[in-house]
N, C-alpha and C positions, 0 to 999 in steps of 0.2 A: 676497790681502789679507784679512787678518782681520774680522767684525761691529763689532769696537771702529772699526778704522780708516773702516770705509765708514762708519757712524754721525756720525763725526765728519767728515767732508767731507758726508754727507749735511744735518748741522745746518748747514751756512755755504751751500749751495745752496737749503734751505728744504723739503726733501726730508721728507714721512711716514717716522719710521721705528717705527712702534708694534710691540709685539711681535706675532708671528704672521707679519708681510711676510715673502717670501723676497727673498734675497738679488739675485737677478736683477733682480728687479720694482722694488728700492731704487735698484739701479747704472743702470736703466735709466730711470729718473725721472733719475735726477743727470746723466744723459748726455742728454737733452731740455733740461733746464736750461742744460747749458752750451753746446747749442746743432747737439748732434749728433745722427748718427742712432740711437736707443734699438735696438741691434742686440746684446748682452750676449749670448753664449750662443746665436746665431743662424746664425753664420756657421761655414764650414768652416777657412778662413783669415782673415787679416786685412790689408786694405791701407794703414791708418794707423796710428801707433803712437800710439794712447791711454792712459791712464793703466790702462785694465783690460784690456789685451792678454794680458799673462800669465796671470793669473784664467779671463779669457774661453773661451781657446783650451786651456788646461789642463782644462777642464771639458768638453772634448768627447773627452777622451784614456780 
């Protein structure tokens, strides 16, 4: 998922997204908010399908 796209789910969550934040540290605030575990970039698989699954587990490739 693109900076433009997480920014913009990041504004409707209430999410910092100043310049300089990395990307993880954004997804992973958004993903507290809506109530989950802030695991972005942590895991080696994944056992729910979240909205940043693909992103996530593509980043450990």
């Amino acid at each position: 998922m693109k900076m433009q796209e997480i920014r913009k789910i990041a504004r409707y969550w209430k999410v910092d997204t100043k310049i300089g934040r990395f990307k993880k540290d954004i997804v992973r605030d958004i993903q507290v908010r809506e109530g989950n575990s802030p695991c972005f970039g942590t895991k080696e698989t994944c056992e729910n399908d979240c909205l940043w699954k693909a992103d996530c587990l593509s980043s450990k490739q």
